[in-house]
gemmi code that builds the backbone of each chain (N, CA, C; Angstrom):
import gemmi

chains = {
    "A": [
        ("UNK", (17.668, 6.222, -4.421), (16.351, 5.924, -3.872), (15.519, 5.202, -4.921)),
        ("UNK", (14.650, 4.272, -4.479), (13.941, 3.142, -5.392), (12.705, 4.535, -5.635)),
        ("UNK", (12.315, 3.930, -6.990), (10.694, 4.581, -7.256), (10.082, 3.986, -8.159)),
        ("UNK", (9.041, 4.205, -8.392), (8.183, 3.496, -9.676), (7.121, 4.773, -10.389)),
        ("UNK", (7.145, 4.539, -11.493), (5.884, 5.772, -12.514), (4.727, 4.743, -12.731)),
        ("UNK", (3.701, 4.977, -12.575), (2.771, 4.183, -13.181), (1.870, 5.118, -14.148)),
        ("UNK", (1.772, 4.711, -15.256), (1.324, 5.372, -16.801), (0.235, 5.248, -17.162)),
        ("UNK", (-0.625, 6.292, -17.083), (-1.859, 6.322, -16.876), (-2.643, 6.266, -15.606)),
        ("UNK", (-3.172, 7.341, -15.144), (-4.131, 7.454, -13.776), (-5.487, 6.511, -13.893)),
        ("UNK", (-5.877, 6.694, -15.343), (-6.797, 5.980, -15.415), (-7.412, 4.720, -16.756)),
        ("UNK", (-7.153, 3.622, -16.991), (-7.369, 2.791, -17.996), (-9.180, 2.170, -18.056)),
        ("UNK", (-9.357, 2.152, -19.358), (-10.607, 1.587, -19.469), (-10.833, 0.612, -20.346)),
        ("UNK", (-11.328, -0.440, -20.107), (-11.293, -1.929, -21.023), (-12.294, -2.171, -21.022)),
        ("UNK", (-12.965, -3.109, -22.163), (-13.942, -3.747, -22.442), (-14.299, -4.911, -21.569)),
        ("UNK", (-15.343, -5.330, -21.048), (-14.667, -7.072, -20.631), (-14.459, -7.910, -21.957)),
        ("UNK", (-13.581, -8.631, -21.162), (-13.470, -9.931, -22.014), (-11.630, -9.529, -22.969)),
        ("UNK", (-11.498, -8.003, -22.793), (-9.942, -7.171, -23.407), (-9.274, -7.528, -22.436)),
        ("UNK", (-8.008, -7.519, -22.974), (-6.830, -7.456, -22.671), (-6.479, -6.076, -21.423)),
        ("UNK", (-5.910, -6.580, -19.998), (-5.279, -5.569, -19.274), (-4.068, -5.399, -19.462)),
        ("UNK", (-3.732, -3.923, -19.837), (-2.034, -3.829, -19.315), (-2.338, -2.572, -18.624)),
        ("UNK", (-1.394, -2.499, -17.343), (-1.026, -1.781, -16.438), (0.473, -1.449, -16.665)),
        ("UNK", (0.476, 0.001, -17.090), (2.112, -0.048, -16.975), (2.881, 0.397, -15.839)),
        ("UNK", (3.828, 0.171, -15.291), (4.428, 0.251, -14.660), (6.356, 0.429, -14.712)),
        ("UNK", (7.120, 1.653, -14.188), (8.419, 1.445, -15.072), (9.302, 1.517, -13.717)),
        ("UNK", (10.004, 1.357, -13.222), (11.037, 1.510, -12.005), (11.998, 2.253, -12.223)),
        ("UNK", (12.221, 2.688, -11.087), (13.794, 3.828, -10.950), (14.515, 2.912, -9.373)),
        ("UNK", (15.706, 2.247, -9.612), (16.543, 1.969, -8.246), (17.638, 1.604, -8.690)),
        ("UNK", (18.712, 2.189, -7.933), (20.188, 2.151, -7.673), (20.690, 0.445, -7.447)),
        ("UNK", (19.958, -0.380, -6.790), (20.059, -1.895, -6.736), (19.338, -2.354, -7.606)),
        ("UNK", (19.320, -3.887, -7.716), (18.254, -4.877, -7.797), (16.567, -4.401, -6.992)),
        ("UNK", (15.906, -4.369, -7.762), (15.060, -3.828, -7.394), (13.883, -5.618, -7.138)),
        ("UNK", (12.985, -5.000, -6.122), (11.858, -6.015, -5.561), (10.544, -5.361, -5.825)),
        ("UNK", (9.609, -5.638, -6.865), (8.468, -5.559, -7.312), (7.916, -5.815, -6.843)),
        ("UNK", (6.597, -5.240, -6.659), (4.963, -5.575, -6.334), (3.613, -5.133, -6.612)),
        ("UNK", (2.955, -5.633, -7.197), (1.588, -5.298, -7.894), (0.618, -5.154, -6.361)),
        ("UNK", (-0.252, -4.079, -6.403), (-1.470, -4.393, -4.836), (-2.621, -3.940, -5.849)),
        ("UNK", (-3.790, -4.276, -5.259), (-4.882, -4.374, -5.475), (-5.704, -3.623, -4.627)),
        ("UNK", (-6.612, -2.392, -4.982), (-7.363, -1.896, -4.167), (-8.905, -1.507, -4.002)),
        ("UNK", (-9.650, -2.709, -4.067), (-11.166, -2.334, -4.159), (-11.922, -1.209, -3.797)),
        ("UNK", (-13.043, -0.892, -4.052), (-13.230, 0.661, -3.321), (-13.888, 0.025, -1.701)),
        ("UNK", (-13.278, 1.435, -1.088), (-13.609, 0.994, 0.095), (-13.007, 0.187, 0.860)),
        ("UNK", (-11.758, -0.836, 0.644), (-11.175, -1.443, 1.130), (-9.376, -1.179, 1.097)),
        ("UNK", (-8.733, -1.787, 1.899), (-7.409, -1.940, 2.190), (-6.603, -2.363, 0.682)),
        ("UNK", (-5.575, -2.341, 0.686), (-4.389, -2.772, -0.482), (-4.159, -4.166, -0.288)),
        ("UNK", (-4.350, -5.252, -1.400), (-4.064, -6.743, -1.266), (-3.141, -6.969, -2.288)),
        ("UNK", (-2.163, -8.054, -1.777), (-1.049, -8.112, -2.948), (-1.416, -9.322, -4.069)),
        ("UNK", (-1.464, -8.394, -5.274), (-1.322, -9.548, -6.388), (-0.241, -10.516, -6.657)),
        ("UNK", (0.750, -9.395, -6.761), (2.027, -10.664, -6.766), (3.298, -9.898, -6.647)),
        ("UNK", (4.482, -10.049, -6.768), (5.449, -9.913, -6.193), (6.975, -10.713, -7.144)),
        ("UNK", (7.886, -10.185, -7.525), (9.049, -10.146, -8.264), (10.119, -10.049, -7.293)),
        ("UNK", (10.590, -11.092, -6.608), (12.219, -11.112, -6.080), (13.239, -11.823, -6.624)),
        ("UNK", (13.560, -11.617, -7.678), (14.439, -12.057, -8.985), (14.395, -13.383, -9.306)),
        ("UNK", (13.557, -14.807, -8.703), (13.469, -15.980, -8.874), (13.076, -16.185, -10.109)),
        ("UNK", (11.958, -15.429, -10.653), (11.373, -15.876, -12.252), (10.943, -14.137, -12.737)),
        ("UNK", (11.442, -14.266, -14.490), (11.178, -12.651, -14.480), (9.765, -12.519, -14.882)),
        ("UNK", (9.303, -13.840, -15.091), (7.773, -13.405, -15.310), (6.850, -14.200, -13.832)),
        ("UNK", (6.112, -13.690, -13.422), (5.665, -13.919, -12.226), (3.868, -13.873, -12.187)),
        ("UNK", (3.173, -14.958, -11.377), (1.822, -14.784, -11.940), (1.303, -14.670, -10.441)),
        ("UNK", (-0.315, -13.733, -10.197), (-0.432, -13.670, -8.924), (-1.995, -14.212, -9.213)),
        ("UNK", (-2.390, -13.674, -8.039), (-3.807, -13.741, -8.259), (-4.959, -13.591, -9.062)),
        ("UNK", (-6.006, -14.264, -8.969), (-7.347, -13.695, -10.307), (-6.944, -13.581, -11.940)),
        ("UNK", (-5.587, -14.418, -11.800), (-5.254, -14.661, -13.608), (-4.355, -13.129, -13.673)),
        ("UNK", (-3.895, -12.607, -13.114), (-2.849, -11.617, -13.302), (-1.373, -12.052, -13.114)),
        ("UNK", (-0.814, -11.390, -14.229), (0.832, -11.708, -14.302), (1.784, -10.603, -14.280)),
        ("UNK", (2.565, -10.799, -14.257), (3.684, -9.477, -14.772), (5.064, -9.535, -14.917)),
        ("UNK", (5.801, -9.004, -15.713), (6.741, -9.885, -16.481), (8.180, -8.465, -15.801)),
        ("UNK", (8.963, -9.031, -15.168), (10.190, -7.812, -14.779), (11.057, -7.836, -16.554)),
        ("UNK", (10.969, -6.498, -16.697), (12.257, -6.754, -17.926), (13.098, -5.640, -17.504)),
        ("UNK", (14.082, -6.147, -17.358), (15.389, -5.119, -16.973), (16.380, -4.176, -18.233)),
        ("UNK", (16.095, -4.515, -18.815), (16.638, -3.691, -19.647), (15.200, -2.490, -20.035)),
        ("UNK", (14.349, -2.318, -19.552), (12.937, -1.490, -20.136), (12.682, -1.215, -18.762)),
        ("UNK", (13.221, -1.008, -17.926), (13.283, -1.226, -16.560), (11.710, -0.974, -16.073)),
        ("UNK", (11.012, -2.295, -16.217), (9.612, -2.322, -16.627), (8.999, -3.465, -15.588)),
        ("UNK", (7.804, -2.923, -15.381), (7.252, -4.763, -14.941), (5.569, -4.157, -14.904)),
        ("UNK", (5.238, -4.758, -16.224), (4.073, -4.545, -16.668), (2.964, -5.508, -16.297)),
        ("UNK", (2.025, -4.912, -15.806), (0.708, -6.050, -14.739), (-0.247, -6.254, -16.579)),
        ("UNK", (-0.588, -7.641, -16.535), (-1.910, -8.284, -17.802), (-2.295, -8.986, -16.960)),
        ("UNK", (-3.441, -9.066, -17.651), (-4.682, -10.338, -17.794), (-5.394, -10.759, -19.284)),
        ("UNK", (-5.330, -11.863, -19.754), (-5.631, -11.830, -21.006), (-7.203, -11.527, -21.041)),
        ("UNK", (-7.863, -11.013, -20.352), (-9.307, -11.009, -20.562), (-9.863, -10.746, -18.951)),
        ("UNK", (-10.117, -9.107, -19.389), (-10.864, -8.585, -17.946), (-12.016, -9.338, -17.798)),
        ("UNK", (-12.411, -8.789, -16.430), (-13.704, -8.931, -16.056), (-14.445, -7.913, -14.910)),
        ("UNK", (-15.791, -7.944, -14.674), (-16.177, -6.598, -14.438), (-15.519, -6.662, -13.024)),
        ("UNK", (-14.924, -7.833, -12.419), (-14.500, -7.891, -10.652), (-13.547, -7.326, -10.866)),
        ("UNK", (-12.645, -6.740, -11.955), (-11.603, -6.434, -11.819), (-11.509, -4.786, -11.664)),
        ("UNK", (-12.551, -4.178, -11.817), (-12.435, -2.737, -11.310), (-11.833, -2.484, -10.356)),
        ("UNK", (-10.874, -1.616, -9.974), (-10.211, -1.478, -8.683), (-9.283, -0.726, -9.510)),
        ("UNK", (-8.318, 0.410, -7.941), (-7.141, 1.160, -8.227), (-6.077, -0.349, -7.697)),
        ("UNK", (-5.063, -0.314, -8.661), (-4.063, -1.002, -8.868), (-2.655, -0.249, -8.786)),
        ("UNK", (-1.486, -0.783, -7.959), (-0.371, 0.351, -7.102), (0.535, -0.945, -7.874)),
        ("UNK", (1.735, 0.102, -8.006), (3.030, -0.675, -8.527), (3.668, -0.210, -7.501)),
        ("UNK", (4.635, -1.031, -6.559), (5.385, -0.613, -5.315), (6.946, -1.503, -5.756)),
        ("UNK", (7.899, -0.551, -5.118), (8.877, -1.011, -5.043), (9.821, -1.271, -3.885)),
        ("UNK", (10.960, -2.264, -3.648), (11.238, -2.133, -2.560), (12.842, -2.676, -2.949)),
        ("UNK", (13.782, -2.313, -1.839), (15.324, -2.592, -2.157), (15.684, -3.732, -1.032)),
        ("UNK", (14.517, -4.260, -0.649), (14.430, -5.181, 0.506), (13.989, -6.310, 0.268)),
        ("UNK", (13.231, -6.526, -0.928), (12.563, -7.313, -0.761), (11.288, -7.802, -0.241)),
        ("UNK", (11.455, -7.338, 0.858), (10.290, -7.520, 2.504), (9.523, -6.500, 2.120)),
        ("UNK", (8.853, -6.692, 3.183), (7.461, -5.801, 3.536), (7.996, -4.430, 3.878)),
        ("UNK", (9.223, -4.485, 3.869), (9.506, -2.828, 4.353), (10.151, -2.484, 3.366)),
        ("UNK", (10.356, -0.941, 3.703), (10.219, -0.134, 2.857), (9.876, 0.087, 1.477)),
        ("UNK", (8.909, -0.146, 1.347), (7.291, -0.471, -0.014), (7.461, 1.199, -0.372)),
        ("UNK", (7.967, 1.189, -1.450), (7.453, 2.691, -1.848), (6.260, 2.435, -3.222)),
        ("UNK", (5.535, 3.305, -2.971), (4.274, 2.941, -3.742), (3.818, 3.768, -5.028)),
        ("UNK", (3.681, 3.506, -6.456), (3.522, 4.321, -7.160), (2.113, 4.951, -7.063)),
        ("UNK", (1.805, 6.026, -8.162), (0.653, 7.036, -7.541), (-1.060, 6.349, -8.165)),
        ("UNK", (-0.779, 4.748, -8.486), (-2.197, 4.410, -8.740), (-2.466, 4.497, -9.884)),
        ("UNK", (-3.194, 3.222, -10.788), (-4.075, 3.205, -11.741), (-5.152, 2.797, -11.549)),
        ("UNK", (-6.319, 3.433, -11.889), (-7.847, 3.102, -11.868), (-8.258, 2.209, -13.008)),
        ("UNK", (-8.695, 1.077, -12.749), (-8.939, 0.370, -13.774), (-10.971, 0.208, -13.525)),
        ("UNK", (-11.017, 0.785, -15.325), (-12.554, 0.293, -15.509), (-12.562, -0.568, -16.352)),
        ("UNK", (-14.008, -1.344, -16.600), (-14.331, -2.059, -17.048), (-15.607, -2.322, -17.319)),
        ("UNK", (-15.730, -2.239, -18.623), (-17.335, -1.667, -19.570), (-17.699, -3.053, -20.065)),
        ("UNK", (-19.102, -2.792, -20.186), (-19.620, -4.246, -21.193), (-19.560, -4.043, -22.738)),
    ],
    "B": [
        ("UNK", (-9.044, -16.760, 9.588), (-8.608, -15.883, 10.190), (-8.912, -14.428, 9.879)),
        ("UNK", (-9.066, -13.463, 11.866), (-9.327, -11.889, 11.574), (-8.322, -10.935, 10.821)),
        ("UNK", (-8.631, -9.997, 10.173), (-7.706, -9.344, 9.493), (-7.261, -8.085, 10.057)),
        ("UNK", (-6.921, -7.319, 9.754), (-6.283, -6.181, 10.221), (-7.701, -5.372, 10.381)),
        ("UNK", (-7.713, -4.812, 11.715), (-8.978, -4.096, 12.159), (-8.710, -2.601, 12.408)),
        ("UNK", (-9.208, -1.697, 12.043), (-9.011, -0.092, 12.227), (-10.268, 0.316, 12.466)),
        ("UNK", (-10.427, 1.619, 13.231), (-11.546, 2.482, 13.840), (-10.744, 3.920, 14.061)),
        ("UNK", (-11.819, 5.094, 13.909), (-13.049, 4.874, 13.282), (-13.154, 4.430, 11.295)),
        ("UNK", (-13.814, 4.234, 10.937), (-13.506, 3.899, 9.096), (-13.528, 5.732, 8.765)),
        ("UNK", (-14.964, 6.569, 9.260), (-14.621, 7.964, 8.926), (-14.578, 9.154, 9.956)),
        ("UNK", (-13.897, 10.050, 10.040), (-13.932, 10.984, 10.821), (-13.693, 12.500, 10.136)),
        ("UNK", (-14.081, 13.172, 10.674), (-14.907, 14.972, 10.217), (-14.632, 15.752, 11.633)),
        ("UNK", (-13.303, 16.226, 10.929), (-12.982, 17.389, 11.911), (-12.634, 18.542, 11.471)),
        ("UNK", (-12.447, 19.335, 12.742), (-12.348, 21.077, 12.135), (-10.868, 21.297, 12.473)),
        ("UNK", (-9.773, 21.991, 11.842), (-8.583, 22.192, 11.894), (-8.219, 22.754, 12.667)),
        ("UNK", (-7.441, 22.624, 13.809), (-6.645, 22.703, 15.094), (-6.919, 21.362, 15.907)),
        ("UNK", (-8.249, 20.762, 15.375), (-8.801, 19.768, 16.358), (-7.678, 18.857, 15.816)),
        ("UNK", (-8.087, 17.349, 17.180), (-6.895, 16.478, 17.240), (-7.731, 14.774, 17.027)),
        ("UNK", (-7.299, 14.303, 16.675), (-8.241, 12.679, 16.398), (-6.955, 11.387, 16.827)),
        ("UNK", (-7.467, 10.431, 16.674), (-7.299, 9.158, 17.243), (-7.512, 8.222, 16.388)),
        ("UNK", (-6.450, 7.735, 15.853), (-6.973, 6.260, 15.190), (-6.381, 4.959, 15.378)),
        ("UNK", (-7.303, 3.676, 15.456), (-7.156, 2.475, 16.614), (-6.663, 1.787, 15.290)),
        ("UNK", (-5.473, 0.669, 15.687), (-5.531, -0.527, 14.832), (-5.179, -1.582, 15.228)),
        ("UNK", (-5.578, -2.949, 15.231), (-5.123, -4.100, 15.635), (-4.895, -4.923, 14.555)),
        ("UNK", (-3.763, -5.456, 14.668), (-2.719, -6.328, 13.636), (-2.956, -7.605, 13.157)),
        ("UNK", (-2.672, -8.619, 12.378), (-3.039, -9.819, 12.475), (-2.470, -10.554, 13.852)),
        ("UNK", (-3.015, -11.407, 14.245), (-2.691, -11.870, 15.415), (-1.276, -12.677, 15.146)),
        ("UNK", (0.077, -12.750, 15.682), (1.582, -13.005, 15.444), (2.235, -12.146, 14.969)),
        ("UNK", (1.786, -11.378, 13.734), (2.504, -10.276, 13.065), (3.161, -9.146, 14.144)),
        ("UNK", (4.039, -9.367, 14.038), (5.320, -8.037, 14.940), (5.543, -7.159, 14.132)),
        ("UNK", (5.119, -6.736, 12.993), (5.735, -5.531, 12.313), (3.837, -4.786, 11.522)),
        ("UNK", (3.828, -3.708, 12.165), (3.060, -2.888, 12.209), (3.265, -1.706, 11.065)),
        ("UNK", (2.405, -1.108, 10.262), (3.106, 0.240, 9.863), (1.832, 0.959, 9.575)),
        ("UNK", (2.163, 2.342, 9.622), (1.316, 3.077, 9.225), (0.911, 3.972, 7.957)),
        ("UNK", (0.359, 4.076, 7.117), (0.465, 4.904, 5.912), (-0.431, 5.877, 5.588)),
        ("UNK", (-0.117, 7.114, 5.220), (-1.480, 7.830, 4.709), (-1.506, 7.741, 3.340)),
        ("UNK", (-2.717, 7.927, 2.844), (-3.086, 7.768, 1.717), (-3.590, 8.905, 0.930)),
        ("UNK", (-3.283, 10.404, 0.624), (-3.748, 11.407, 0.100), (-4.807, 10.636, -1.288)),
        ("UNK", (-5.370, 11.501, -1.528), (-6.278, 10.900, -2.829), (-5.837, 11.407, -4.276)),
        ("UNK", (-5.777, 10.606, -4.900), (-4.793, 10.372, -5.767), (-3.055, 10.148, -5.591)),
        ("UNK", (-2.638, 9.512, -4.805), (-1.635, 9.352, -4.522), (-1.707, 7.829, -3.672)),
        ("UNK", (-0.415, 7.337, -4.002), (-0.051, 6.152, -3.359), (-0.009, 6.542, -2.002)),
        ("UNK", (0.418, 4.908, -1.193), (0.313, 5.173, 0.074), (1.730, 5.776, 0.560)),
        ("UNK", (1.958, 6.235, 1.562), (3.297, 6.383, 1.721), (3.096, 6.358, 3.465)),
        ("UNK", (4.450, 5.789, 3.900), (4.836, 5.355, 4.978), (5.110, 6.292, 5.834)),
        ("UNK", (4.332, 6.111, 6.962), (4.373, 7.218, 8.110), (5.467, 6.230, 9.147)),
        ("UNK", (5.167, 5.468, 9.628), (5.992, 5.126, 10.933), (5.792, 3.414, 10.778)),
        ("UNK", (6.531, 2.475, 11.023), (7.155, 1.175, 11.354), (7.366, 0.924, 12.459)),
        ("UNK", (6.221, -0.066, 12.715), (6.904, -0.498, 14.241), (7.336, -2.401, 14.412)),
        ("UNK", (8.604, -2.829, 14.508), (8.660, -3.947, 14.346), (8.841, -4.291, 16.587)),
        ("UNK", (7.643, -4.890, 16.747), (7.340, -5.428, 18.099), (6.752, -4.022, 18.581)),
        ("UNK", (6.788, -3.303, 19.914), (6.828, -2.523, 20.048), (7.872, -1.284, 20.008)),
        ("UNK", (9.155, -1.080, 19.159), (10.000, -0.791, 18.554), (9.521, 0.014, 17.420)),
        ("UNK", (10.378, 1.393, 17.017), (10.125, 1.912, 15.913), (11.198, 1.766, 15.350)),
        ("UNK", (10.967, 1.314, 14.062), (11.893, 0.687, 12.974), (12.283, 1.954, 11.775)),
        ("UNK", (11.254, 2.234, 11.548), (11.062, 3.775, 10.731), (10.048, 5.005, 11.069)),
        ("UNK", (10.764, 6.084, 11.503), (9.454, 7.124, 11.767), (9.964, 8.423, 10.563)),
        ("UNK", (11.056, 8.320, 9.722), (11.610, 9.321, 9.066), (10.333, 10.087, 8.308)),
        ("UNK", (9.449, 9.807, 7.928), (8.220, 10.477, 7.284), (7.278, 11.166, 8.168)),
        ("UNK", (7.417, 10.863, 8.964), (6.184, 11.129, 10.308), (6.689, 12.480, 10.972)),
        ("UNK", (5.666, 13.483, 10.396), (5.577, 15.078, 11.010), (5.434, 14.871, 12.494)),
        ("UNK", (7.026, 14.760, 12.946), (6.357, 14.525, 14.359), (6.638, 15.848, 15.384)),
        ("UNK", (5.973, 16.875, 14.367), (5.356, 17.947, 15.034), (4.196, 18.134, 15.894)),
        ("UNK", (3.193, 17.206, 14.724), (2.186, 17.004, 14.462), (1.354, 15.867, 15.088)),
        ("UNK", (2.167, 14.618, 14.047), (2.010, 13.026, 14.277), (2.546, 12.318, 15.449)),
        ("UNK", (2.127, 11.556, 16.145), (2.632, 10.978, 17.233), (1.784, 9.327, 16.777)),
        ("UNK", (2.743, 8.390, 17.479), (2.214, 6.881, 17.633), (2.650, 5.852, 18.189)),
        ("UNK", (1.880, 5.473, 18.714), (2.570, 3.967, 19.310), (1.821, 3.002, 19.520)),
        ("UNK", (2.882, 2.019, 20.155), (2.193, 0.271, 19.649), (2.647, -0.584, 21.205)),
        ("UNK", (1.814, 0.005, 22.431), (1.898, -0.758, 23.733), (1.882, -2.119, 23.177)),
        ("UNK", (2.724, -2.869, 24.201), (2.724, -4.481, 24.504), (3.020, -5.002, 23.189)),
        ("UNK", (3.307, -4.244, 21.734), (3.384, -4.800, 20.756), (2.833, -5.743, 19.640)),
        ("UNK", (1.259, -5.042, 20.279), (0.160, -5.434, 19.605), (-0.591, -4.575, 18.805)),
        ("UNK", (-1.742, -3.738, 19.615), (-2.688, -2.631, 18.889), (-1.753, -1.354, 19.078)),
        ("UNK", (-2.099, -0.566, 18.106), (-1.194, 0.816, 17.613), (-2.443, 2.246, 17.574)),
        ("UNK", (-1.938, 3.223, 17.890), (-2.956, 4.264, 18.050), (-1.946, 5.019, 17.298)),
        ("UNK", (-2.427, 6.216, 16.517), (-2.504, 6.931, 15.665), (-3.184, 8.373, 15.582)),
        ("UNK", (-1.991, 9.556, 16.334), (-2.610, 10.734, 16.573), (-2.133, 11.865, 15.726)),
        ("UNK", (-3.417, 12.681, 15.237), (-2.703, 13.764, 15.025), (-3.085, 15.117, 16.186)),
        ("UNK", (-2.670, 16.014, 16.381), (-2.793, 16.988, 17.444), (-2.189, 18.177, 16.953)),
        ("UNK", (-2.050, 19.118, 16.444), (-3.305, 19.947, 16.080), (-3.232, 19.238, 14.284)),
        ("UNK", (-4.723, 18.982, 14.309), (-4.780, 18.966, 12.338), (-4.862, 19.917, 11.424)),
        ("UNK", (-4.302, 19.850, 10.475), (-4.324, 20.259, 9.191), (-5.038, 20.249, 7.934)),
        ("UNK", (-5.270, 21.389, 7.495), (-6.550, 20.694, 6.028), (-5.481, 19.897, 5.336)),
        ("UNK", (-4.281, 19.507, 5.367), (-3.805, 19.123, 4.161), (-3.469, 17.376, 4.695)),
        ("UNK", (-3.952, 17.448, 5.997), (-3.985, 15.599, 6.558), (-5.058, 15.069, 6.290)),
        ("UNK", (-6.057, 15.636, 5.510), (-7.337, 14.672, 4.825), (-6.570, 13.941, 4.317)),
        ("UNK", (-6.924, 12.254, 4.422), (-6.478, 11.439, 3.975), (-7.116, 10.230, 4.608)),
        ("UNK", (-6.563, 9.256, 3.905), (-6.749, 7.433, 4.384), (-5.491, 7.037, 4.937)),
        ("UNK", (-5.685, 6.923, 6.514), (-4.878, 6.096, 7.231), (-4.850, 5.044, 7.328)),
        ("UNK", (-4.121, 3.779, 6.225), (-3.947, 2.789, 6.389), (-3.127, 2.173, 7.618)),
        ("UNK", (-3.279, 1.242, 7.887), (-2.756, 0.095, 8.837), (-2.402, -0.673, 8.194)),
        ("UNK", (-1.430, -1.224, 8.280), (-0.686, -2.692, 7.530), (-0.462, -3.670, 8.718)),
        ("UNK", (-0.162, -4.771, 8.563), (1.160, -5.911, 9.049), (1.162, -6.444, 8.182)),
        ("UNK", (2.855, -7.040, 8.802), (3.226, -8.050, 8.017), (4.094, -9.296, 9.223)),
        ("UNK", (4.530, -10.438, 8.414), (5.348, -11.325, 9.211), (6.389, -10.706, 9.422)),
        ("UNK", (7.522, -11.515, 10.028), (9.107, -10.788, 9.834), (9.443, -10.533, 9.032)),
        ("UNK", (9.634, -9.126, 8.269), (9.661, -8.321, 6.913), (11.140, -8.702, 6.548)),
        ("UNK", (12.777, -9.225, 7.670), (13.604, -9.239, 7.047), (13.972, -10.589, 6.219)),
        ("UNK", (12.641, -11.403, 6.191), (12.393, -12.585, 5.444), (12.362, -12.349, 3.837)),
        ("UNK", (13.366, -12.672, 3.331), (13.557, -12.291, 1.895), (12.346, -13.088, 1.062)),
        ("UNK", (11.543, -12.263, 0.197), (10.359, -12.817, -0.307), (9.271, -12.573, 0.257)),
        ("UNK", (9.226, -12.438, 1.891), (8.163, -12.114, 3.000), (7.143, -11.258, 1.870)),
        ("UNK", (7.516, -9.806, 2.020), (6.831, -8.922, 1.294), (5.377, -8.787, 1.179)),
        ("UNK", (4.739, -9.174, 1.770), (3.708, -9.297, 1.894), (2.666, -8.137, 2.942)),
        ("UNK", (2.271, -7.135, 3.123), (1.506, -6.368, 3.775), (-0.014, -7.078, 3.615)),
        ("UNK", (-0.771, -7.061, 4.787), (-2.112, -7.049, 4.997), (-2.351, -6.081, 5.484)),
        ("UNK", (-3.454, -5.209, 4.686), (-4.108, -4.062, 5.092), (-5.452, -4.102, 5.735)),
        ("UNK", (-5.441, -2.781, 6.646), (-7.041, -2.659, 7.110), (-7.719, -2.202, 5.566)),
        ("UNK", (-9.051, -1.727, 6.151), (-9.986, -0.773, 5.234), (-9.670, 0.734, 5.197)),
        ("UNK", (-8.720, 1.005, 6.126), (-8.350, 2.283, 6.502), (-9.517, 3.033, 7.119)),
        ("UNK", (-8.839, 4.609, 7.878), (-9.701, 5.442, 8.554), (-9.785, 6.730, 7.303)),
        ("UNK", (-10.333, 6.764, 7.180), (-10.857, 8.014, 5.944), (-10.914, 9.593, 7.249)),
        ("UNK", (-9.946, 10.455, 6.638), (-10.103, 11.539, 7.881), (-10.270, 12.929, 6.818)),
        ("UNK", (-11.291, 13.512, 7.512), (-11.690, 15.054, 6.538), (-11.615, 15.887, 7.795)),
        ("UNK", (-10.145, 16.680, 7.161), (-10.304, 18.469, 8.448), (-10.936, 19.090, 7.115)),
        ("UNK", (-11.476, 19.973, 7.797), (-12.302, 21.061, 7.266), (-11.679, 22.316, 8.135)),
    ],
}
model = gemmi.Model(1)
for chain_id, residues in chains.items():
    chain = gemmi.Chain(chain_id)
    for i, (resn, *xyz) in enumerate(residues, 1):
        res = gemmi.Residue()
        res.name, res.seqid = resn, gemmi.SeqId(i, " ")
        for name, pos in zip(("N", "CA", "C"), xyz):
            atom = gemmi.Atom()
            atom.name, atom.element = name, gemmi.Element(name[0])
            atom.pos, atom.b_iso = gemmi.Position(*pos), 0.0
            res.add_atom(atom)
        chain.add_residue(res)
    model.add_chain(chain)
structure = gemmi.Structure()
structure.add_model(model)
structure.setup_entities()
């Protein structure tokens, strides 16, 4: 069964610092990555997404994340927060690829101070 | 374009009671799903419906949970009798044809925020 840990419930950055979101995977296949985005109050939007084409992958709002398979890792940055970037952030995995079966890790809260 | 629409956003009920929650999909999207969202916890997948078809219900207390998706459009979302431990955020998703390699993509509602007491 696919899974993901995400490390740390809650991160806090300066603006203008460096984000890392960690994120580590557990799956029996090739595994299919995905970063979501969750404002308060609103639905899950996808940042970006890893289906083995490039191991570093860039999504939305200047966020990237790099698959390394041997660290069985795929760690979400931004070289320089900003205060829009507050939001809980989900590392999901999938053995599909697709939109199905998304298993979702348990959330990082990201703040962001002046 | 409209996005994924859900009702009610909150609901406050007392435990045995039973609730209702509405969702309509992006307009083309055939694959529907449902998720609750405990707090502090990711979402996790209650039921899949690709057209009006269930694709996955293996998570879905369907002691409890019941759902469906007439004409293969809007999806309703019941629980009957509730539980204090179904407080949660009922997300709504779609997506395109999910067996599109790369597809991967979910659009979410705002979800229904539900408190048994």
């Amino acid at each position: 069964a696919q899974s993901v840990t995400q490390l740390g419930s809650h991160v806090s950055v300066s603006e203008g610092a460096l984000v890392l979101l960690r994120c580590n995977y557990s799956s029996s296949v090739p595994p299919y990555l995905f970063w979501y985005v969750q404002y308060p109050n609103q639905g899950l939007q996808l940042l970006l997404k890893y289906t083995s084409a490039a191991t570093l992958v860039k999504g939305i709002n200047g966020f990237e994340a790099e698959f390394k398979k041997s660290e069985t890792s795929f760690h979400l940055t931004k070289p320089s927060a900003h205060m829009s970037d507050a939001a809980e952030y989900f590392c999901a995995v999938s053995k599909t690829g697709t939109a199905s079966k998304l298993t979702f890790g348990t959330g990082t809260r990201l703040q962001v101070t002046l | 374009e409209a996005g994924v629409a859900q009702s009610p956003r909150y609901k406050i009920i007392e435990k045995r009671q039973s609730v209702a929650f509405w969702c309509n999909p992006i307009s083309g999207h055939a694959t529907l799903y449902w998720y609750q969202q405990i707090l502090g916890q990711g979402p996790k997948l209650l039921i899949q419906f690709q057209n009006n078809g269930v694709v996955d219900d293996s998570q879905l207390p369907k002691d409890r949970f019941s759902a469906e998706r007439l004409k293969g459009v809007d999806s309703t979302l019941k629980i009957q009798p509730a539980k204090l431990e179904d407080s949660a955020v009922y997300l709504c998703a779609s997506s395109l044809d999910p067996t599109s390699v790369g597809a991967g993509e979910l659009f979410f509602g705002e979800g229904s925020r539900l408190t048994v007491l």
